[in-house]
N, C-alpha and C positions, 0 to 999 in steps of 0.2 A: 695233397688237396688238388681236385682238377682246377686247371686254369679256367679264371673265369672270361666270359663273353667280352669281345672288343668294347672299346669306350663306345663305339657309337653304335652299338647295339644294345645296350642297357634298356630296358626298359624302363618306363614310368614306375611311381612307388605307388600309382592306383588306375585304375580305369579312367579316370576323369583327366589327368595328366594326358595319358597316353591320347584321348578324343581332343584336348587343347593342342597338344602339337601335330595330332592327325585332322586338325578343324575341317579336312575341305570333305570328309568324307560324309559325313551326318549332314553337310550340306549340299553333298550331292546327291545324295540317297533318299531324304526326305523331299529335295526340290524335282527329284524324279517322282516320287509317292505322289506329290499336289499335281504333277501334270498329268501320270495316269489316271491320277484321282476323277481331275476334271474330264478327260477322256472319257472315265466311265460315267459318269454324270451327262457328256454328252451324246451318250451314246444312250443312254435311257430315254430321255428326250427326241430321238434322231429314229431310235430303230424297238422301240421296247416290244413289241414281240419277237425280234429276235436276241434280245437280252436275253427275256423271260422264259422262253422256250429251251434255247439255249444254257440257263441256269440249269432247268430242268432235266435234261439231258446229259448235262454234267454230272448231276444227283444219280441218277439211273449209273453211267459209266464210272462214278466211285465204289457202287454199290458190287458191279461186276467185278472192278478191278479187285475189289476186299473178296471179294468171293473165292473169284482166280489164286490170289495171293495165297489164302489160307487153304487151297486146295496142291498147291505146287510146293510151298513149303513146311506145311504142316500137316500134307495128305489128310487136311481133314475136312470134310462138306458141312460147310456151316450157313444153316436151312435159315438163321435169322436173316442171310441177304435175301436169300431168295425170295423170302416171305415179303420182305421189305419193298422190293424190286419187283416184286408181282403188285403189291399193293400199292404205289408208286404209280404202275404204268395204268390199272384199274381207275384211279382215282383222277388223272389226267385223261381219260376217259371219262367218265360221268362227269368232271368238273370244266369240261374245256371251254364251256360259253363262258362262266364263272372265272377263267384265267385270263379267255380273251379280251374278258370287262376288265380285268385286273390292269391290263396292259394299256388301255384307253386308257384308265383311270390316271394310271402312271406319267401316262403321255402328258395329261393337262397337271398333274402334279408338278411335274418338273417346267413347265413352263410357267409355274405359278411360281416358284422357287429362283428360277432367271428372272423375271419380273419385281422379286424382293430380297435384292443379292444380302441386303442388310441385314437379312434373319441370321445369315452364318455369323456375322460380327457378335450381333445383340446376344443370340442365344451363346453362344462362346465365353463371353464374358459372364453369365451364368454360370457355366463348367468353370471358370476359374475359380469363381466363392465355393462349389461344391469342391476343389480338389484342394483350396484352404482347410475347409471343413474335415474332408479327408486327412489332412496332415494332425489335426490335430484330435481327432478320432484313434489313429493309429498310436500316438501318442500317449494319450490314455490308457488304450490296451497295453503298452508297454510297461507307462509307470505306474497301476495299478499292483503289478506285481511284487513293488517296493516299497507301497505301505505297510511300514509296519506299527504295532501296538506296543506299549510295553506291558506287560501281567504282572500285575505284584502276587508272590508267590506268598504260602504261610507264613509267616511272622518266626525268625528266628531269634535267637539272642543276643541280642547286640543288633540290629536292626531286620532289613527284610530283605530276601530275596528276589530279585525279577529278574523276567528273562522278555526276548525279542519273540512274537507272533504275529501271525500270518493279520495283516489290517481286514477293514471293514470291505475294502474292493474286492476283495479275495470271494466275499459272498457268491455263491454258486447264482442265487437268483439276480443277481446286479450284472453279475456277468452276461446273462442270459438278456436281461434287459440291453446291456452294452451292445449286441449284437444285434435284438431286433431295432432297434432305435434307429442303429444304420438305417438298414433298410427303409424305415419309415422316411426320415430323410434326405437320401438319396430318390425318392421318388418325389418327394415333394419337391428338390430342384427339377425333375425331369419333367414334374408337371407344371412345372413355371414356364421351363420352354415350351411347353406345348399348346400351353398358354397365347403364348405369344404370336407361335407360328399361326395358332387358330384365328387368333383375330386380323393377323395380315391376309393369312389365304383368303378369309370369307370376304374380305374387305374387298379383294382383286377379282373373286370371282363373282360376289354380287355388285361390282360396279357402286362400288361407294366412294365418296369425296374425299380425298387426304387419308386412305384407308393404309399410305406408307408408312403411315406415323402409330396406329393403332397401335402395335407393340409396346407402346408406352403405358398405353388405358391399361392393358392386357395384364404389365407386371406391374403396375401400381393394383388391380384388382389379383392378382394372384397372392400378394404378400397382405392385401389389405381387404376388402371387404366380402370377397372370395378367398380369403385365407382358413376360413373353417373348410368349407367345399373340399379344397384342394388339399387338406390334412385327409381328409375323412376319403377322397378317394387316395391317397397316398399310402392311408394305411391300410387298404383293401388291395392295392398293387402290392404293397415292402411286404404285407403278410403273404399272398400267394407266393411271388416269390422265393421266400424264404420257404414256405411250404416245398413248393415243387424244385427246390434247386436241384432234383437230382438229373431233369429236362432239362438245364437253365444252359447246357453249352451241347455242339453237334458232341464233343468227345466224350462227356457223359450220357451222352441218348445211343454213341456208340458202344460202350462200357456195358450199357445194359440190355442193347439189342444179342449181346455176346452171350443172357444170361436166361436161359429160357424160364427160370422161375422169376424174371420181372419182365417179362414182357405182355402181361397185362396189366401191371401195373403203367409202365409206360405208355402205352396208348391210353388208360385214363388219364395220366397226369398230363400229357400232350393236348389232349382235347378239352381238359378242363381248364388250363392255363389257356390254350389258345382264347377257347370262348369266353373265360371269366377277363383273362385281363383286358378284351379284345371290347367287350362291353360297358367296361369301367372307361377304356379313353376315350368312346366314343359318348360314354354320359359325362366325362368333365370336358369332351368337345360341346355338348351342346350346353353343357350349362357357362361356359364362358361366350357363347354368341348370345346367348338369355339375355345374358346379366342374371339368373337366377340361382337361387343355390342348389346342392346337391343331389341332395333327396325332391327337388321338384325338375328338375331336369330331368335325371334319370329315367322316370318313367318314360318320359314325353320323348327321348333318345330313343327308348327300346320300341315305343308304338311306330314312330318312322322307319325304324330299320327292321321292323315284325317281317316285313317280307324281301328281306336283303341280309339277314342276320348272316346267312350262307356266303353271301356275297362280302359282306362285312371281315368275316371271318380269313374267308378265301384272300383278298386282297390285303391284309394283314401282311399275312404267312409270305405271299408270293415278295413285301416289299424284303420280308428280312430275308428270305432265302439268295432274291438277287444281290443284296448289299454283303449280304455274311461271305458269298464266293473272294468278289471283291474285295474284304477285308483281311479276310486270311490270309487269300491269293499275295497281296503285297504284304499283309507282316509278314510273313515267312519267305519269302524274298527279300527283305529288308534283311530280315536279321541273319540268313545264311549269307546272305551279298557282304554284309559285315563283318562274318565272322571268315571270309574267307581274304576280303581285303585287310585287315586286320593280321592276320596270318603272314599274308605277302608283307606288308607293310615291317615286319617282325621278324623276318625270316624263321618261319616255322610253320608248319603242317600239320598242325592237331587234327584237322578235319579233314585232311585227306587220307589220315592213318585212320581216321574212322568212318572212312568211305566202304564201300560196297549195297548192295541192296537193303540186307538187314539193319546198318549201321544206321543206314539215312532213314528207315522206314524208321526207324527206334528216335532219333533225331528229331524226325519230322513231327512224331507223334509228342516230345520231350518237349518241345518246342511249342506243338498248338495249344498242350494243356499252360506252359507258362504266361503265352501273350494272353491267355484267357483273360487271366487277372492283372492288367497291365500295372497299375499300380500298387499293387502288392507284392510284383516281379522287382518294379522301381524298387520300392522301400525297402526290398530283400538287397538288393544288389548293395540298396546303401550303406545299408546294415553292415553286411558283412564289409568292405571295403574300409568301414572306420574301424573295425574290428584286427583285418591286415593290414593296415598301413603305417601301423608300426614298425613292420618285420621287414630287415634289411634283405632285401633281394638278390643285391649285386656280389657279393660274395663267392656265391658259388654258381657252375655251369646249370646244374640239376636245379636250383632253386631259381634260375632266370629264367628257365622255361616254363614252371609252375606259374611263377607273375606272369611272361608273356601269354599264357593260356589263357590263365585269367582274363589279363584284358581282351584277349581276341572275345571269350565267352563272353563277358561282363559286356562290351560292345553288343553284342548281337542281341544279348536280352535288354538291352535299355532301348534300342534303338528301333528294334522289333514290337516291344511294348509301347513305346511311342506312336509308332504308324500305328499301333492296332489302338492305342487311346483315340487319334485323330480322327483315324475311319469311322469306330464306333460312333461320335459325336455325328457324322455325316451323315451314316445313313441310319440313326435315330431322327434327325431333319428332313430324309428322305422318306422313310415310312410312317412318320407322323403327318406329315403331307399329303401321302396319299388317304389316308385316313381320313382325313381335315375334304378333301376334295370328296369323297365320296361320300359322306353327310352333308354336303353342299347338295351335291348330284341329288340325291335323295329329299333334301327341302323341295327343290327345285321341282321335283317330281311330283312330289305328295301335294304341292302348290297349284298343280298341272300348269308350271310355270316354264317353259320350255324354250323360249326366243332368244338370249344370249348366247348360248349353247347347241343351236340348233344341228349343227354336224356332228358335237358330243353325243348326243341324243340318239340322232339318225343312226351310229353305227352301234349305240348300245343296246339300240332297241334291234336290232338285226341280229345280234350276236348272246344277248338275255331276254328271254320273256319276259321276266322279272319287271323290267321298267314296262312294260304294255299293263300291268294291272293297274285297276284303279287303287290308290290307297288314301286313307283317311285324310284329313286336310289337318295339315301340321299347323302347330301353334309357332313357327320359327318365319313366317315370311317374311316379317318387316324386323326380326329382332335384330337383325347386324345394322342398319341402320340408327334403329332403338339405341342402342350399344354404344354405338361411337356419338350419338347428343348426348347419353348418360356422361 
């Protein structure tokens, strides 16, 4: 039998082991993630069009590199970059007053956001009932499986036969229901924070009294007398969603740019998500500055932004494009930084035997689709690890390297999903913001109310026609006022 590993290289009997006696590493790694975090946060604030442009230019040079790549290694010319990257640089072309606005917009979003540091808290605490809810969702999915029935079989002699069947959860349509329910959900938390954000932002940007505290009014009216509104657009987000998830991550828009028979479908599912869900936040923005419900907001949201819809749209896209660089950019730094300290830490080299170009592209790719779903990477990892932690490790050379594998991987997917759960919450705060700001900008306009703002204004109206038109006279000028005596 080969001699097994020195005492003090034993491994832990799980991943979680192994990150309690490795503590300082997760606490370095993630207190590095909040300083670049804040970094990039201040660097939106500081320089956003060179954020925003820059993101952009990033997009463009991923596009050439996939291009390059599949042309050197796979001698093969794959027209969906090109098309992309032609489309790409056309579009930032026709759209560039439309990004420059984007970038203004940006600019007083994030000063609205240093101005109301307590939204990170409040909405946070938020995400932690939804990752309850979470736990015990998955839950479900699990134990549904272990309902069982018992059937009494025909009547034999001397009493009856039964046997063990599949329970009532097993039903195909419960199951179905179990899934989109998520979704519904899951956006109804999302619209509580947005909820809240909306009523602090409008508070700071129309100069209202004690507008720090709105947040309060916000989720008391989100769970309560806005609690229909906010189901009914919840379930107009959790159904698109679910419709369109095959758009819903860059790795699946990459997957089907790969496939020339979806790539019409892709640019409709792209355009009709962007604009459908894009007009839904902007009608539960305005119905929480209202006070009024859904279906009478709505309208009055889409007549104000009739001549900005483009605009609406555009600065959307541009918040998640700069956050999502961001977010990736550090989980996937997080969780390779882990998986190779980890290693050291271990003495072993899983990830430098699987180095080379193709290994890490394969990696990198293995990798973006897991942090995807940070919480379903977590509850996998758990999963599994109660499942091995029974099995004695130390016994053998060959089976110590198996655990310490594990922990090095099991490390980089927990710790990687975590930055990417963190970020995600960030710059959902960050693009709901600017959103929030630019139906502000747009009251303000439609009010021809223009004196708080005045430099806001001055370079918007330099940089979009858009704001030089006359538009209708909004029914929202006095409502954020309104709102906070309600």
């Amino acid at each position: 039998m080969p001699a097994g590993p020195p005492p003090e290289k034993n491994p832990r009997k799980d991943v979680w082991d192994f990150l309690e006696d490795h503590f300082y590493q997760p606490w370095v790694l993630f207190a590095s993630v909040f300083i670049l975090a804040g970094i990039w946060l201040l660097a939106l604030e500081k320089c956003p069009r060179g954020v925003v442009w820059g993101t952009i230019a990033a997009d463009l040079l991923l596009l050439i590199l996939v291009f390059i790549w599949y042309l050197v290694e796979l001698e093969f010319v794959n027209i969906g970059c090109i098309v992309l990257a032609v489309l790409l640089v056309i579009g930032c072309i026709v759209c560039r007053k439309q990004i420059e606005t984007s970038c203004v917009i940006m600019k007083v979003a994030m000063d609205g956001l240093f101005e109301n540091k307590r939204l990170f808290v409040v909405t946070f605490g938020v995400q932690l009932v939804w990752i309850g809810y979470f736990a015990l969702w998955v839950a479900g999915i699990i134990g549904m499986h272990f309902v069982k029935e018992v059937k009494v079989l025909s009547p034999q002699s001397g009493g009856f036969d039964c046997e063990l069947s599949t329970g009532w959860t097993s039903n195909g349509v419960f199951q179905v229901y179990w899934v989109l329910q998520y979704y519904w959900v899951t956006a109804f938390f999302q619209n509580i924070n947005t909820m809240m954000i909306t009523a602090n932002l409008a508070g700071w940007f129309f100069k209202e009294d004690d507008y720090t505290s709105f947040w309060v009014q916000a989720l008391t009216w989100s769970v309560g007398v806005q609690a229909g509104g906010n189901a009914m657009c919840a379930g107009i987000t959790g159904f698109l969603e679910y419709l369109l998830s095959k758009v819903s991550t860059p790795l699946k828009i990459v997957f089907a740019m790969l496939n020339p028979l979806e790539w019409i479908f892709l640019c409709i599912g792209l355009a009709l998500k962007t604009v459908a869900l894009t007009f839904t936040k902007f009608a539960l923005i305005a119905m929480t500055i209202q006070g009024k419900t859904f279906c009478a907001a709505a309208p009055e949201a889409l007549n104000i932004l009739r001549d900005r819809l483009g605009q609406a749209v555009i600065t959307d896209y541009i918040g998640k494009r700069v956050m999502a660089w961001c977010t990736y950019f550090l989980a996937l730094a997080v969780a390779f930084a882990a998986w190779a300290w980890a290693d050291s830490a271990q003495d072993i080299d899983i990830l430098d035997k699987l180095g080379g170009a193709a290994g890490l592209t394969f990696l990198t790719l293995l990798f973006a689709i897991v942090i995807s779903y940070p919480l379903m990477a977590i509850v996998f990892v758990v999963l599994v690890e109660q499942f091995v932690s029974m099995i004695d490790w130390t016994g053998d050379r060959g089976l110590w390297e198996i655990r310490a594998g594990m922990n090095s991987i099991f490390a980089a997917i927990f710790m990687g999903c975590v930055t990417q759960f963190l970020l995600d919450f960030i710059s959902g705060i960050v693009v709901t913001a600017m959103d929030v700001l630019l139906f502000c900008i747009a009251v303000e306009d439609s009010n021809n109310k223009q004196d708080r703002f005045a430099h806001l204004y001055k370079n918007m109206k330099e940089i979009s026609p858009e704001f030089n038109k006359e538009a209708p006279q909004a029914l929202l000028g006095q409502v954020v006022g309104n709102a906070a005596a309600a």
